[in-house]
C-alpha positions, 0 to 999 in steps of 0.5 A: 727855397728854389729847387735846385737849393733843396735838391744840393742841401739834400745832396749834402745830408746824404752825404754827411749821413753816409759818412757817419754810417761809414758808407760812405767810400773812398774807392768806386767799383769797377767800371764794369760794375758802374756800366750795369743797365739794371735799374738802381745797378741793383746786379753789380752794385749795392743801393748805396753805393748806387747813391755815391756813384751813380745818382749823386754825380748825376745830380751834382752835374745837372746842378752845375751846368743848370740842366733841368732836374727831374721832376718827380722822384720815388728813390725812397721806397727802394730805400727803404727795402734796400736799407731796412736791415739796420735800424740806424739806417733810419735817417738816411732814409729819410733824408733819401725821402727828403731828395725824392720830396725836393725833386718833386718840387715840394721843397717845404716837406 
């Protein structure tokens, strides 16, 4: 499986796991809110917000227009810390793990 197939499935369980978490929204924040310099946009959104909004679309747009993606990834560790208070947070946790992992190039973890 080539990178960019594992980073879009990944993108794709995020997705489908959110939603059953309801996480998932269908309005986004302000502008004001999407703009922060904060890394993760830790002061103006919340981390999975962040995923929805910022990193996703981000993701989605170098997919589509075949830019390189990154190289390595380490989004998991904050989402553990993010995420930690609910314990059916765990598989989107590990399904971020699972992203963090693809970008990286290990496409067989």
């Amino acid at each position: 499986m080539s990178k960019a197939q594992a980073v879009t499935l990944s993108i794709e369980a995020i997705r489908k796991e959110m939603v059953r978490l309801s996480l998932w929204e269908a309005s986004p924040p302000s502008q004001e809110a999407l703009s922060s310099q904060q890394p993760f946009c830790i002061d103006t959104l919340e981390f999975t917000q962040w995923l929805q909004w910022i990193l996703i679309p981000r993701l989605e747009a170098l997919l589509k227009t075949k830019i390189p993606l990154p190289d390595s990834s380490a989004i998991h560790p904050y989402a553990e810390e993010a995420l930690k208070s609910r314990t059916e947070n765990a598989q989107l946790i590990a399904q971020i793990q699972q992203l963090d992992r693809a970008l990286s190039g290990d496409t067989n973890g």
